[in-house]
TORKOL-4160 file (C-alpha; in steps of 0.2 Angstrom, whole numbers, padded with zeros to 4 digits, m for minus):
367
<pt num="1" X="0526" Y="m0162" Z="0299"/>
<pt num="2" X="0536" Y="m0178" Z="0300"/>
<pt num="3" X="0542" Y="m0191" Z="0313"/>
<pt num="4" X="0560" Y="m0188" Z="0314"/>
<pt num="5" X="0564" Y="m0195" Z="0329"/>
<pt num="6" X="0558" Y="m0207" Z="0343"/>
<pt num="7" X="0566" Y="m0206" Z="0363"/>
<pt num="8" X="0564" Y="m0220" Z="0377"/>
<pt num="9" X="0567" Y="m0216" Z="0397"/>
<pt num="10" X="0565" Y="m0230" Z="0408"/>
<pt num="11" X="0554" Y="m0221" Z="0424"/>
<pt num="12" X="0552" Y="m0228" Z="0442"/>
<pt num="13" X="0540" Y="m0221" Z="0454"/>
<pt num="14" X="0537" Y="m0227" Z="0470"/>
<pt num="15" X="0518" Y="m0230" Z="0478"/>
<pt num="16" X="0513" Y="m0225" Z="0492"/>
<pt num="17" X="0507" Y="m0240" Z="0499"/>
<pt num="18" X="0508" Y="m0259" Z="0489"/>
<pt num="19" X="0493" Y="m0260" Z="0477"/>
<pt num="20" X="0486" Y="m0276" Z="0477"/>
<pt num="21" X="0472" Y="m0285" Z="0467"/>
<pt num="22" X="0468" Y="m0305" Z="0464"/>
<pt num="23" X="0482" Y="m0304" Z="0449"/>
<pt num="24" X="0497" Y="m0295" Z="0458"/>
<pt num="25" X="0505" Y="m0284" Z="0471"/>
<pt num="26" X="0514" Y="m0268" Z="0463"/>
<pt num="27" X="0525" Y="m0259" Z="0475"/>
<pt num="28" X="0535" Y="m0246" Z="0460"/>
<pt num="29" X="0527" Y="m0239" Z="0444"/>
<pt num="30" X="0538" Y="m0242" Z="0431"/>
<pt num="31" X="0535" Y="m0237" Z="0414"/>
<pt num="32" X="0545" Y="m0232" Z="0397"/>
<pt num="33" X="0541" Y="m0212" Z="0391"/>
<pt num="34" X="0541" Y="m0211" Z="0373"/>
<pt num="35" X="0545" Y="m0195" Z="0364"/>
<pt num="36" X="0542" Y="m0191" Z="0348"/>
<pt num="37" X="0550" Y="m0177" Z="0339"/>
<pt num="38" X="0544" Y="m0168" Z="0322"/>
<pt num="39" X="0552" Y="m0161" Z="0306"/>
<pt num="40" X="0543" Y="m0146" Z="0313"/>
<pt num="41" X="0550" Y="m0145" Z="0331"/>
<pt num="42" X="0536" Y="m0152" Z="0340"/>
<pt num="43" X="0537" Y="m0165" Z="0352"/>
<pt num="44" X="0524" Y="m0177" Z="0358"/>
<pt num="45" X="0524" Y="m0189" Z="0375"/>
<pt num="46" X="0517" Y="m0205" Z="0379"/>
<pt num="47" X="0519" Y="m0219" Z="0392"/>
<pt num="48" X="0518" Y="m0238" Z="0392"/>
<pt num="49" X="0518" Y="m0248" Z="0408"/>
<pt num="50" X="0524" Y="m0266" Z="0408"/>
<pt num="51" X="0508" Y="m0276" Z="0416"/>
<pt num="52" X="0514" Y="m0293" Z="0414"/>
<pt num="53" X="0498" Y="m0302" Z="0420"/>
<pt num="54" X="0485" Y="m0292" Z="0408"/>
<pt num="55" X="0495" Y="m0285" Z="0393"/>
<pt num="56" X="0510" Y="m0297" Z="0393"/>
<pt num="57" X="0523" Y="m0282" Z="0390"/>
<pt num="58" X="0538" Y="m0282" Z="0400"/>
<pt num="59" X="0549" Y="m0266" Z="0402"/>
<pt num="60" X="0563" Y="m0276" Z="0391"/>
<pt num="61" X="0548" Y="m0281" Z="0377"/>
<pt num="62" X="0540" Y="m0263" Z="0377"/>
<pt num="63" X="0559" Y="m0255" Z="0376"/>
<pt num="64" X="0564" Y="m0265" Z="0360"/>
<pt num="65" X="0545" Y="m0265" Z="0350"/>
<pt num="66" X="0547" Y="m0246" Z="0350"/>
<pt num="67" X="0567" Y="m0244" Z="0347"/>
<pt num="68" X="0569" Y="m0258" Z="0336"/>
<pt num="69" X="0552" Y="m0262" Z="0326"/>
<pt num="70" X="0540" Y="m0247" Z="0329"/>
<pt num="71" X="0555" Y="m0232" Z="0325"/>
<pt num="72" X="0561" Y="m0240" Z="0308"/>
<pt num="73" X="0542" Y="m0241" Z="0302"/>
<pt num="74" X="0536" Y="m0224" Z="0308"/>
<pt num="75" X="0551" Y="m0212" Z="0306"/>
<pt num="76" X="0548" Y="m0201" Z="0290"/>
<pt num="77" X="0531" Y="m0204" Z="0292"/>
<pt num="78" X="0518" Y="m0187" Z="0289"/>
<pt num="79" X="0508" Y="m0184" Z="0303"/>
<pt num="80" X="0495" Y="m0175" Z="0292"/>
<pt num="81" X="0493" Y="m0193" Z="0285"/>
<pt num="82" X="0488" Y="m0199" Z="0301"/>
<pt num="83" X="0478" Y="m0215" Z="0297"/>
<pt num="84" X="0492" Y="m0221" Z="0289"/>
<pt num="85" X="0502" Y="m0219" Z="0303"/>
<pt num="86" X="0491" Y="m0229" Z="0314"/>
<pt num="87" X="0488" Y="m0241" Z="0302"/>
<pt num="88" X="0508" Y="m0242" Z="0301"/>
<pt num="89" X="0510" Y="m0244" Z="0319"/>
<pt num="90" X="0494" Y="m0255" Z="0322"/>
<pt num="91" X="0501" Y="m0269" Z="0308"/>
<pt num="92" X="0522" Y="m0267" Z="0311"/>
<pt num="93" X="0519" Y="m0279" Z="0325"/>
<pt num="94" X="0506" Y="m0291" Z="0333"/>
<pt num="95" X="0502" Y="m0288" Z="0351"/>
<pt num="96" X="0514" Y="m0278" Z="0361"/>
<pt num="97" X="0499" Y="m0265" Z="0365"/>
<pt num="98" X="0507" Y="m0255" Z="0378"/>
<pt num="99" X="0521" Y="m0251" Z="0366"/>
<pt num="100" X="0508" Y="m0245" Z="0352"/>
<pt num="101" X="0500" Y="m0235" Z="0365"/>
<pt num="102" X="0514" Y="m0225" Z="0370"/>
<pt num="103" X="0518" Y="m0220" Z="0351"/>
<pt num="104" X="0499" Y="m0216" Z="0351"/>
<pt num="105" X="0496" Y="m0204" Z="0365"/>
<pt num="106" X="0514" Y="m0195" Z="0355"/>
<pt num="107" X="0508" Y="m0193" Z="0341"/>
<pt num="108" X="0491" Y="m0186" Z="0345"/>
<pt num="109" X="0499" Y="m0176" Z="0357"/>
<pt num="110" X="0510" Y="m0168" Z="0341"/>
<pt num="111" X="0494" Y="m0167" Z="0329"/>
<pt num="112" X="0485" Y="m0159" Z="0344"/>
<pt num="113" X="0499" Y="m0145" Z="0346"/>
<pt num="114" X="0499" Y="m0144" Z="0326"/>
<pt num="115" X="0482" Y="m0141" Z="0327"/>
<pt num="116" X="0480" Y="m0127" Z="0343"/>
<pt num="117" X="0468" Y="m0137" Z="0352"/>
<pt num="118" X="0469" Y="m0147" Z="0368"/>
<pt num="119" X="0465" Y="m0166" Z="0362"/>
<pt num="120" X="0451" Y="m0170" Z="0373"/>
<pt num="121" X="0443" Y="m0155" Z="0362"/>
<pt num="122" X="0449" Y="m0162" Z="0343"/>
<pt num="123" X="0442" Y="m0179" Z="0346"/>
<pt num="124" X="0425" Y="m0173" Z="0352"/>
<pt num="125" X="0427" Y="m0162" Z="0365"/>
<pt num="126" X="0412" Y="m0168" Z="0378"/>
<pt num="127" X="0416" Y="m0163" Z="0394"/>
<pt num="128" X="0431" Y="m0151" Z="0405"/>
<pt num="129" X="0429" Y="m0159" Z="0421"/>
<pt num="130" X="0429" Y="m0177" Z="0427"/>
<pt num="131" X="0427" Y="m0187" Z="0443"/>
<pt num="132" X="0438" Y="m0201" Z="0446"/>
<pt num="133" X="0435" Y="m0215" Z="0459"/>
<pt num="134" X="0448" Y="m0222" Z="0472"/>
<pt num="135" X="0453" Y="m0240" Z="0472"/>
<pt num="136" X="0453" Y="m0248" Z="0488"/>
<pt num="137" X="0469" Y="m0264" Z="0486"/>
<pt num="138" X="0464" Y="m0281" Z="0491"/>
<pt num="139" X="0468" Y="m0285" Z="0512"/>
<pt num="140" X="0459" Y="m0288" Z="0529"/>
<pt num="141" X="0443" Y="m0281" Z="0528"/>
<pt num="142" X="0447" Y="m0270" Z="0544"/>
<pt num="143" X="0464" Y="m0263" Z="0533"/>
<pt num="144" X="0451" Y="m0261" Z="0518"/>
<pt num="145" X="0437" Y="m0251" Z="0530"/>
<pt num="146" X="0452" Y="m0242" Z="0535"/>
<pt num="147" X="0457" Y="m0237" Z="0518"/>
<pt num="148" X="0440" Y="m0233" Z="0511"/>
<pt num="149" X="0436" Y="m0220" Z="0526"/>
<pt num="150" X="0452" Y="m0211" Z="0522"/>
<pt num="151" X="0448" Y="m0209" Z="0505"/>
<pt num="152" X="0429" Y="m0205" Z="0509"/>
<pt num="153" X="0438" Y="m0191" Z="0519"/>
<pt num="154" X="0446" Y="m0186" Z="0506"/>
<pt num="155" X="0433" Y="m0179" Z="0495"/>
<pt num="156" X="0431" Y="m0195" Z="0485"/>
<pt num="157" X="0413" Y="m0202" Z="0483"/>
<pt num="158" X="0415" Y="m0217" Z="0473"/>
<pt num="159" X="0427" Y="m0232" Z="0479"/>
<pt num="160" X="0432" Y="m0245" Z="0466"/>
<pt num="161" X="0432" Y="m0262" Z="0477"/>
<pt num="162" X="0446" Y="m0277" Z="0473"/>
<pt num="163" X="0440" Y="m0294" Z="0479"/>
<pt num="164" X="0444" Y="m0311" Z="0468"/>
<pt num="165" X="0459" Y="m0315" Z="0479"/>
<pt num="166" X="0452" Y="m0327" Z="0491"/>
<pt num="167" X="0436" Y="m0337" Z="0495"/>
<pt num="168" X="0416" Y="m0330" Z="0491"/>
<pt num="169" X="0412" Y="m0329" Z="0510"/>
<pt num="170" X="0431" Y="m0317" Z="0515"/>
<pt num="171" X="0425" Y="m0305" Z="0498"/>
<pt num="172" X="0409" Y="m0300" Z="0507"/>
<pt num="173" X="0416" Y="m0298" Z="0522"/>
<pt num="174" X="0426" Y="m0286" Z="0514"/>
<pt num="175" X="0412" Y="m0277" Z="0505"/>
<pt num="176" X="0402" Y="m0275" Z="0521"/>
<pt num="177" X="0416" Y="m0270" Z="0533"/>
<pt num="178" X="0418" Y="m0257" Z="0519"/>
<pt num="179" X="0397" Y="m0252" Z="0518"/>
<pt num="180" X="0396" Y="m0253" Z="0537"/>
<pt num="181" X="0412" Y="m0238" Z="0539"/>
<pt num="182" X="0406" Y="m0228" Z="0523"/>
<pt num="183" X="0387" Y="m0229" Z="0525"/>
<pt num="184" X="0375" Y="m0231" Z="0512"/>
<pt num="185" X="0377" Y="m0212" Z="0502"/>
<pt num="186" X="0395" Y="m0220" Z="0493"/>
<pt num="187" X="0395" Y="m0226" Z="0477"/>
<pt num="188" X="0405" Y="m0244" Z="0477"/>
<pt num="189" X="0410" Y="m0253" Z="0462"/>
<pt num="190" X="0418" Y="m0269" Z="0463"/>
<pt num="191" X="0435" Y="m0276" Z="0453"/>
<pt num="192" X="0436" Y="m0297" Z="0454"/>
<pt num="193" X="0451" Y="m0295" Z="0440"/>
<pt num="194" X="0445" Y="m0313" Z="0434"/>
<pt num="195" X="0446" Y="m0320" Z="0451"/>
<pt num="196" X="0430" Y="m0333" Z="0449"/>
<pt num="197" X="0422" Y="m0344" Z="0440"/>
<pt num="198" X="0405" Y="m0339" Z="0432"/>
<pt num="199" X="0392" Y="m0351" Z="0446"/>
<pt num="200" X="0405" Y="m0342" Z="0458"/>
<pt num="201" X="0403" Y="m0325" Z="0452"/>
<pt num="202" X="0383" Y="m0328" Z="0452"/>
<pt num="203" X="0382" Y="m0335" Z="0470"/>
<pt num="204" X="0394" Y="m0320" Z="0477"/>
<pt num="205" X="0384" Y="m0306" Z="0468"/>
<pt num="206" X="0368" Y="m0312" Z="0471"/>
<pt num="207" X="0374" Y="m0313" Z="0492"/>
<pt num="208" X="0378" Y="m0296" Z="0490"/>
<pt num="209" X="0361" Y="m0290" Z="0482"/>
<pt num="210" X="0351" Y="m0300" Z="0493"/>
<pt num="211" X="0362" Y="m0293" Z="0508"/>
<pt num="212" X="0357" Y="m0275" Z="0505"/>
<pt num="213" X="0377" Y="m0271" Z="0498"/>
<pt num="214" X="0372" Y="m0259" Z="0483"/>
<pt num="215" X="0385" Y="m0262" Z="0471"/>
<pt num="216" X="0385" Y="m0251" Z="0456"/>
<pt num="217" X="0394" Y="m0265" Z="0444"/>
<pt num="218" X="0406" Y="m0278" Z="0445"/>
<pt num="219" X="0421" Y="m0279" Z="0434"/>
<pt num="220" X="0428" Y="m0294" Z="0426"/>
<pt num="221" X="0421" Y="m0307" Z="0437"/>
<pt num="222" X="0429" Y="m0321" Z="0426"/>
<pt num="223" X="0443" Y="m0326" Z="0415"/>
<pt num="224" X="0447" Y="m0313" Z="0403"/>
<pt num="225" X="0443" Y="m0327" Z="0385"/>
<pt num="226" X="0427" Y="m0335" Z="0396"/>
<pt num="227" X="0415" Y="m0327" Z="0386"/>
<pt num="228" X="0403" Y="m0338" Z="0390"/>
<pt num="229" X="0405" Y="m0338" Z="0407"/>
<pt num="230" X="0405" Y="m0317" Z="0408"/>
<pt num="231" X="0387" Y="m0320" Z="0397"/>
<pt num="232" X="0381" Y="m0331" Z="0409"/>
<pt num="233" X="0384" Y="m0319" Z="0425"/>
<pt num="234" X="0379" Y="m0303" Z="0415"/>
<pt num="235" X="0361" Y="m0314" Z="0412"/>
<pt num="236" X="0361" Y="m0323" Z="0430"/>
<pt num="237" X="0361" Y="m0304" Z="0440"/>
<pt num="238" X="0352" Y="m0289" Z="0443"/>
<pt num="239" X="0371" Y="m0278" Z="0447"/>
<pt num="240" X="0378" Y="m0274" Z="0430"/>
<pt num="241" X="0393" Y="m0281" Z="0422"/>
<pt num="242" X="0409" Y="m0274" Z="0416"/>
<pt num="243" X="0420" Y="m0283" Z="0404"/>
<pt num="244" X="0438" Y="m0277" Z="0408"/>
<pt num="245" X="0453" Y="m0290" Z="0400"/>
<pt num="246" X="0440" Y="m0297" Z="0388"/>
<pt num="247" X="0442" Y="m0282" Z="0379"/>
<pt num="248" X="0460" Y="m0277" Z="0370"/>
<pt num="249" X="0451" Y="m0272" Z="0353"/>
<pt num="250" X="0437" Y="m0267" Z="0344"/>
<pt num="251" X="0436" Y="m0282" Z="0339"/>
<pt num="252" X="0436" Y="m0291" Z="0354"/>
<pt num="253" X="0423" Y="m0277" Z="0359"/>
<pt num="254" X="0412" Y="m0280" Z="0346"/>
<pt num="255" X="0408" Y="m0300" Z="0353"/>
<pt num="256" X="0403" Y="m0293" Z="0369"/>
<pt num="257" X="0392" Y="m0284" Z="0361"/>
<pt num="258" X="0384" Y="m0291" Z="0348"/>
<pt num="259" X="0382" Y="m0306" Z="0361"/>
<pt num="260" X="0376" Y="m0295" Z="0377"/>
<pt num="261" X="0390" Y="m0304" Z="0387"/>
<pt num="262" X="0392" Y="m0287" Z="0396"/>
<pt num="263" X="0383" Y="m0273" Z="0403"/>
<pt num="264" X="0397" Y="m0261" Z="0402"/>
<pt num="265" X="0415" Y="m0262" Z="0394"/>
<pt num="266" X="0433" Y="m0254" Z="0402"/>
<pt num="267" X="0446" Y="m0246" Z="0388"/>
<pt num="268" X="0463" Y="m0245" Z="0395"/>
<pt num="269" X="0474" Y="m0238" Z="0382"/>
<pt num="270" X="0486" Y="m0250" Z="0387"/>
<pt num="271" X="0475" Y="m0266" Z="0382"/>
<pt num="272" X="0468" Y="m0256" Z="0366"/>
<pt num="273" X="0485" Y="m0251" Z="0360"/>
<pt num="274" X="0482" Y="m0234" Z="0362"/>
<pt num="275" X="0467" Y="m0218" Z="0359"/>
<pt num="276" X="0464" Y="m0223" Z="0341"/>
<pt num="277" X="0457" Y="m0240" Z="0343"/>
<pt num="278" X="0451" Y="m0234" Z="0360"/>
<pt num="279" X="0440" Y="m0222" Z="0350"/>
<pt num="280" X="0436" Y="m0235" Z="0338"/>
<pt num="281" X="0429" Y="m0246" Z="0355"/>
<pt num="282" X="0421" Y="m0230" Z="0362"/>
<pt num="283" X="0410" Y="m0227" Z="0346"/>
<pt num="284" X="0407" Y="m0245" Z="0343"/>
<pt num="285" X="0398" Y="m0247" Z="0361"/>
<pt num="286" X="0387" Y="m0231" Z="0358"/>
<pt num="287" X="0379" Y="m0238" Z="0342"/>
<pt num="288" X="0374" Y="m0251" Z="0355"/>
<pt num="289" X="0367" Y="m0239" Z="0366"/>
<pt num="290" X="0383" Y="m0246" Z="0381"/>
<pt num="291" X="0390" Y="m0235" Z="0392"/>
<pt num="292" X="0409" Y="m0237" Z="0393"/>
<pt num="293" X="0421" Y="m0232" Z="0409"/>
<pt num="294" X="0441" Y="m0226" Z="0403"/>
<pt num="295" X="0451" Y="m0237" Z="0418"/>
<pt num="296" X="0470" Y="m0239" Z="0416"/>
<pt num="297" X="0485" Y="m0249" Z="0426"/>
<pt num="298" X="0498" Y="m0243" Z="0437"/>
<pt num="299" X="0503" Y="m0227" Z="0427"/>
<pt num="300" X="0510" Y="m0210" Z="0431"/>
<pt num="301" X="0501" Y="m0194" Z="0427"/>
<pt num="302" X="0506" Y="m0194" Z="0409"/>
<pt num="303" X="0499" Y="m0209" Z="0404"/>
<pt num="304" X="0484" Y="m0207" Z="0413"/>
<pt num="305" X="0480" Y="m0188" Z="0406"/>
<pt num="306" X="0481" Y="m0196" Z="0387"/>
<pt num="307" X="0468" Y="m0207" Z="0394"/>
<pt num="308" X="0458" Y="m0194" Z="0400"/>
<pt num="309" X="0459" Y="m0184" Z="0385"/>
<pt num="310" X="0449" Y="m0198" Z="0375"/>
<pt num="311" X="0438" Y="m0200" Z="0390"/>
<pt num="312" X="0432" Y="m0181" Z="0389"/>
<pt num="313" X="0428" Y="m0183" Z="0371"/>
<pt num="314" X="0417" Y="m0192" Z="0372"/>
<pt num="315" X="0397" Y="m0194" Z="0381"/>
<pt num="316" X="0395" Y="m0214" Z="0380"/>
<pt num="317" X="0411" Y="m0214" Z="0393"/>
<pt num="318" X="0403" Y="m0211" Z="0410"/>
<pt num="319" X="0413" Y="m0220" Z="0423"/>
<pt num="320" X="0434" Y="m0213" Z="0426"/>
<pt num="321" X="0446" Y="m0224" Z="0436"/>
<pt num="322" X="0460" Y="m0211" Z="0434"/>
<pt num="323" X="0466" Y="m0212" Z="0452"/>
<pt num="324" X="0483" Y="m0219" Z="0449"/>
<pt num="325" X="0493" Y="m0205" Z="0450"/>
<pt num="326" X="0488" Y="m0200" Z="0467"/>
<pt num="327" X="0495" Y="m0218" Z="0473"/>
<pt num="328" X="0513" Y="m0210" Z="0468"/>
<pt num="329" X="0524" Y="m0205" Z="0481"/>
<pt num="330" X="0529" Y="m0191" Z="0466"/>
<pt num="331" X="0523" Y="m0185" Z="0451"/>
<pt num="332" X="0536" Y="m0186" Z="0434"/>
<pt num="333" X="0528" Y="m0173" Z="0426"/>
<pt num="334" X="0523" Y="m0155" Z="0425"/>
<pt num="335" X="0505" Y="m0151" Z="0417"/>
<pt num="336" X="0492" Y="m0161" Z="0410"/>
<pt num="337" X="0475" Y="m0165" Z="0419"/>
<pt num="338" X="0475" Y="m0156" Z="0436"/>
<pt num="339" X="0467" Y="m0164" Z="0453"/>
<pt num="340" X="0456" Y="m0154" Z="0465"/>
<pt num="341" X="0449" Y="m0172" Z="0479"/>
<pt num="342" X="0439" Y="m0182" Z="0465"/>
<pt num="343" X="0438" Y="m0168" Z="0452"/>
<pt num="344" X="0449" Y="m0171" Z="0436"/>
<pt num="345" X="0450" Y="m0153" Z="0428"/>
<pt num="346" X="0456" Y="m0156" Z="0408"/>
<pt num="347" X="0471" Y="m0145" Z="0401"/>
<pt num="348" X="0469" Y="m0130" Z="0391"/>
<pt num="349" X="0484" Y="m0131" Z="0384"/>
<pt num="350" X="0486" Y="m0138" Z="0366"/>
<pt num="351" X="0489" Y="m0157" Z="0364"/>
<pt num="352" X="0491" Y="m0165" Z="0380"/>
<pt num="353" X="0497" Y="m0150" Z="0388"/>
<pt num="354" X="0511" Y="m0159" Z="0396"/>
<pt num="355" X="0524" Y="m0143" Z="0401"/>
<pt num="356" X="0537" Y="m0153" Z="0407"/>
<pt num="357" X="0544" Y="m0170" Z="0409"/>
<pt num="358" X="0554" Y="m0172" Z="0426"/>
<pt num="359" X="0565" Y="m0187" Z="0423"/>
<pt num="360" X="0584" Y="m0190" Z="0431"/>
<pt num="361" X="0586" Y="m0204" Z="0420"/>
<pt num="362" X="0594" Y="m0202" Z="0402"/>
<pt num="363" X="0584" Y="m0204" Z="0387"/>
<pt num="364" X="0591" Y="m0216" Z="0373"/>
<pt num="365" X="0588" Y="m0211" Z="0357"/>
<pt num="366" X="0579" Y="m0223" Z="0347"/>
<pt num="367" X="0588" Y="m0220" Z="0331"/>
């Protein structure tokens, strides 16, 4: 069971409504598909989104590392052998994490079907059923109340909050707006996407707790290689702290914890460079006894279903910010994880359990 080839399709989705945090405004998902067929007939999927501001990876960038540098090293290549794969893909190329990620989720999508189990269940197999939260985009905290009602009334129970864009006083008039529409019974987690500085972060949060908020967490508060700082908030609040864009690698996963600089990390499988090293993260935060959430970017269903797959592996990842796809004004692909309001019910399918990929554009063959 080889590589024997490797496909990219450029995809653009529309949103539904401009996403906007304290980083950037996103209007289209774009993303490249990756498609990986073995000697066998099998063929695996994946996705990488470019997200300039966190990863650095460009549509152009992901494009050439996976036709031009990750094909000639992996073509050939036994999927039986899959450590050396990885370990191939992981060392053909620094950086370029989304393009990694995409051969990843592909290639554990193949192994999976080789193997007649769904992945979620071949990597651990936890959990069937998740609960995602909704992400109420950075505006007027009337639009933001507005927003977080209709998604209340929507079945959804826990709303993922972005603030950082603007001054410490406009953030929690945002958060309050959003407490006074929802009442107290919703869970709220908040997203600063390194919008403060560390004092800053301390004097917001500590306004919120003494103001009664109830925040369940705050994410990134601080510049993703502040380290420092994000230690210095995590020790100076009651609310928990999640380290999001500090944490690409196990590496980078394994400061934050050895240091306490967090409460809580994020693995996106676009900062990890895909399931293996997200696995790696995942385990490394349980022998710490940390709770880990699986969050992503602006992807479409497929990406997002790899990322549930590890997420219901594994019992340390408690949090799912998998609402992505239901900011789409279509969905690209046929199977995968299925929506029911907040409920994420997992495949039973073997590998991803993606039945079919509805794309108009034309796939270019990357060898």
């Amino acid at each position: 069971m080889n590589i024997q080839s490797i496909e990219t399709v450029n995809v653009a989705v529309p949103l539904k409504k401009p996403f906007k945090t304290a980083l950037r405004t996103v209007t289209v998902a774009e993303s490249i598909y990756v498609k990986v067929t073995c000697s066998d007939g099998t063929t695996g999927w994946g996705e990488a989104p470019p997200t300039h501001v966190i990863t650095g990876d460009s549509l152009a960038g992901i494009k050439y590392a996976v036709e031009k540098v990750i094909t000639p090293a992996l073509i050939g290549k036994s999927l039986l052998a899959m450590e050396d794969v990885f370990q191939t893909l992981d060392q053909c190329m620094v950086g370029n994490t989304s393009a990694k990620a995409a051969i990843d989720m592909a290639v554990y999508d193949c192994f999976a079907q080789h193997c007649g189990l769904p992945l979620y269940q071949l990597l651990g197999g936890y959990r069937s059923r998740l609960e995602t939260d909704y992400t109420v985009s950075v505006n007027t905290p009337e639009e933001m109340a507005e927003d977080a009602v209709q998604y209340i009334e929507q079945g959804f129970t826990c709303l993922k909050v972005k603030v950082g864009k603007d001054d410490i006083e406009t953030d929690i008039w945002r958060i309050q707006s959003i407490r006074n529409h929802v009442g107290d019974n919703i869970l709220i987690r908040l997203d600063a996407n390194q919008g403060w500085g560390a004092k800053e972060a301390v004097k917001a949060i500590r306004k919120m707790e003494d103001g009664g908020l109830d925040i369940e967490l705050v994410e990134q508060p601080v510049k993703a290689g502040d380290i420092a700082g994000l230690k210095f908030v995590t020790d100076h609040v009651e609310t928990p702290i999640m380290a999001d864009e500090s944490v690409f690698s196990p590496e980078d996963a394994r400061k934050i914890l050895e240091t306490r600089s967090a409460d809580l990390i994020n693995i996106k499988l676009m900062k990890a460079g895909g399931i293996h090293n997200g696995l790696k993260i995942a385990k490394l935060a349980a022998s710490y006894g940390t709770e880990c959430m699986i969050g992503s970017m602006i992807e479409t269903k497929l990406g997002i279903t790899a990322a549930a797959h590890l997420a219901a592996s594994q019992p340390n990842i408690t949090r799912f910010d998998f609402d992505a796809p239901l900011m789409l004004a279509q969905n690209a692909i046929a199977g995968g994880i299925a929506y029911e309001g907040k409920v994420i019910r997992m495949p039973v399918e073997s590998g991803l359990g993606i039945q079919q990929v509805n794309i108009a554009a034309e796939s270019e063959e990357a060898r």
